[in-house]
N, C-alpha and C positions, 0 to 999 in steps of 0.2 A: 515549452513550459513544463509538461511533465518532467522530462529530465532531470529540470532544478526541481522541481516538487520531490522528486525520486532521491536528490541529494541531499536536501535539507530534513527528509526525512531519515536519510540514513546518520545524520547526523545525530537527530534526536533518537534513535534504535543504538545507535554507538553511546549517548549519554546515558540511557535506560540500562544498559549490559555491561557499563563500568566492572563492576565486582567482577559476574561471574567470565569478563576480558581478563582479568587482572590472573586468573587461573589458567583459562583456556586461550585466552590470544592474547599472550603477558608482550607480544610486539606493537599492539593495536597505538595509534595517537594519544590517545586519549591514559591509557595506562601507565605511556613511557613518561607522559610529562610533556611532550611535544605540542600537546594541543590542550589547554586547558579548559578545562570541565564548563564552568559555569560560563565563560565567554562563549563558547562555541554551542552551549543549549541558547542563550542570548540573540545568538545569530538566527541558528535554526529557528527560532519565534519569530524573528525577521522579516526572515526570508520567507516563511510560509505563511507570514500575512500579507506581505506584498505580493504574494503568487495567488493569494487568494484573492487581491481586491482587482488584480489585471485578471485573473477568468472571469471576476463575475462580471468585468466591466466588456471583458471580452462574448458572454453569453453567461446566461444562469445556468444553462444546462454546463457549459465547461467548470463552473465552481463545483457546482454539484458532485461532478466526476471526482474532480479535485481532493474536494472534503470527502466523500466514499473514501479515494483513495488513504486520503491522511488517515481517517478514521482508524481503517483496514490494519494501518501500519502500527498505529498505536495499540490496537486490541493485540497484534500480534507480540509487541513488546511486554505488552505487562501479560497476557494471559499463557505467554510460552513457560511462565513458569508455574505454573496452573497443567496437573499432567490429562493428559489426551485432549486438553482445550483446543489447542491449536487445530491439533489432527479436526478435531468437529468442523472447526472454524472453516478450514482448507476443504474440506469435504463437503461442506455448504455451499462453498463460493463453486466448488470444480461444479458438482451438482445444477448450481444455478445458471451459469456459463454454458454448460451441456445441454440442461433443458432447454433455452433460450434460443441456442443456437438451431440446435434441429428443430425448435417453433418457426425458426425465421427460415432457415431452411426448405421445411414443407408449406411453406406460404408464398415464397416469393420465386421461386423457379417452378415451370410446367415440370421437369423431368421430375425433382426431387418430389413436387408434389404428386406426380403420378407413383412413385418410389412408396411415398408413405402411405399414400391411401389405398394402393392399389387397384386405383380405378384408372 
């Protein structure tokens, strides 16, 4: 399910980057004509409402992830052109992922745990 989540929203990151594609990846789908603009944002809307209503029907915690993720993608679309935004954004999430993990870390194995506390 992520996968198609991953695609659909690269779909909508490729509608969002139209222009600055049209300069920097003038081969992209979307810029040659190949793939047309509004049909394939149509899709993407789609598709990531029906990837939404199978997580949540699948667990609230998988939507959840889901939307994060969509979220994620979307902030990175519109705020990458917004300068050092991103950088924050990414620093946030590395940051949060980091702390999280050596939380889970020194909680849930003796060794790590003896590691971090030093007892």
């Amino acid at each position: 399910m992520g996968f198609f989540a991953w695609g659909f929203n690269q779909i909508f990151s490729d509608w969002c980057d139209r222009k600055e594609d049209a300069i920097n990846a003038p081969h992209r789908p979307m810029v040659t004509g190949a793939l047309k603009p509004l049909p394939a944002f149509a899709v993407s809307v789609a598709g990531l409402a029906a990837i939404a209503v199978a997580g949540y029907l699948m667990s609230p915690w998988t939507f959840a992830f889901l939307a994060l993720g969509g979220a994620l993608n979307i902030a990175y679309s519109l705020l990458k052109r917004v300068p050092y935004a991103c950088l924050y954004l990414i620093a946030f999430l590395w940051l949060s992922v980091s702390v999280r993990s050596l939380s889970d870390a020194c909680h849930h194995t003796q060794i790590n745990y003896l590691f971090c506390t030093g007892k």
